[in-house]
C-alpha positions in Angstrom: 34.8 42.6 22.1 38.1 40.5 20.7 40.2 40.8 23.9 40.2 40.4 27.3 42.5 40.5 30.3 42.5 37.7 32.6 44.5 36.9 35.5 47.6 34.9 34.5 46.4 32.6 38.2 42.9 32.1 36.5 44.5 31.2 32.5 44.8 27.4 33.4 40.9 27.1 33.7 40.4 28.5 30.7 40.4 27.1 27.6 41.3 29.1 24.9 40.4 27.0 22.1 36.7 27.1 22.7 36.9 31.1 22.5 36.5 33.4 19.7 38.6 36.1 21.6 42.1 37.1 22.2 42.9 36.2 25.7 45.9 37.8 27.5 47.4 36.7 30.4 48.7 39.8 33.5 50.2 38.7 36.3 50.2 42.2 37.8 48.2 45.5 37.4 51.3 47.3 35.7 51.5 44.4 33.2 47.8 45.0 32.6 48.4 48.8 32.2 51.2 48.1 29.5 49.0 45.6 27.4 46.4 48.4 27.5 48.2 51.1 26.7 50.9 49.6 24.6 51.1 51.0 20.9 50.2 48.2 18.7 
């Protein structure tokens, strides 16, 4: 797994740094939808 879809509330207890992962803040479940299921 190299991405995951957090909460943009919960981002500022997570450090990014220590992760090998692409984290990507959604504020709402339509903005989730669209980084889904956004070409790339």
């Amino acid at each position: 797994m190299t991405d995951i879809l957090v909460s943009a509330y919960n981002l500022k207890g997570i450090d990014p740094s220590r992760h090998s992962i692409r984290i990507h803040p959604a504020g709402k479940v339509d903005e989730a939808f669209r980084i889904l299921f956004s070409p790339a």
